[in-house]
C-alpha positions, -999 to +999 in steps of 0.1 A: +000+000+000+015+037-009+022+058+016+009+089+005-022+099-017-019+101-054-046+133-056-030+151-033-013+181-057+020+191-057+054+180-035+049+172+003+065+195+026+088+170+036+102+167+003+102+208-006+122+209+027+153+184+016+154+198-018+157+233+000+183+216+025+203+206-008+202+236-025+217+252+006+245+228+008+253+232-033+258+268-027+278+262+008+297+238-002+308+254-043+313+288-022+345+303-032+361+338-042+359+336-081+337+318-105+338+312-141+307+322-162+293+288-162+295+284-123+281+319-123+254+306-142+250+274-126+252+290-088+218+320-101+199+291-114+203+269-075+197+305-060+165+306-085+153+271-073+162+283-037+142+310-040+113+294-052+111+260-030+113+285+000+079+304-013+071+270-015+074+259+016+059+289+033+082+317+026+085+336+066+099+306+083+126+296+059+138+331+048+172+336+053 
């Protein structure tokens, strides 16, 4: 038996919530003084999806 419902819409919080938490770390952990423009590129579009799962989740509690 599933654990969760199929007509339930969208991701469970849960879920939002690690993808957030691995977002985080990408940008922690690649943090450094210079960047190419590709890592440039690549480091706006994790801030995008940062961004965005944290309106997601519920915005106020997980603003940073």
């Amino acid at each position: 038996m599933a654990d969760h419902c199929h007509n339930t819409p969208g991701l469970a919080g849960e879920t939002l919530a690690e993808i957030h938490d691995c977002l985080t770390l990408a940008l922690d952990a690649s943090e450094r003084a210079s960047y190419s423009q590709s890592e440039r590129e690549a480091r706006s579009y994790m801030r995008t999806a940062l961004r965005r799962t944290t309106r997601l989740i519920g915005g106020a509690a997980w603003a940073r």
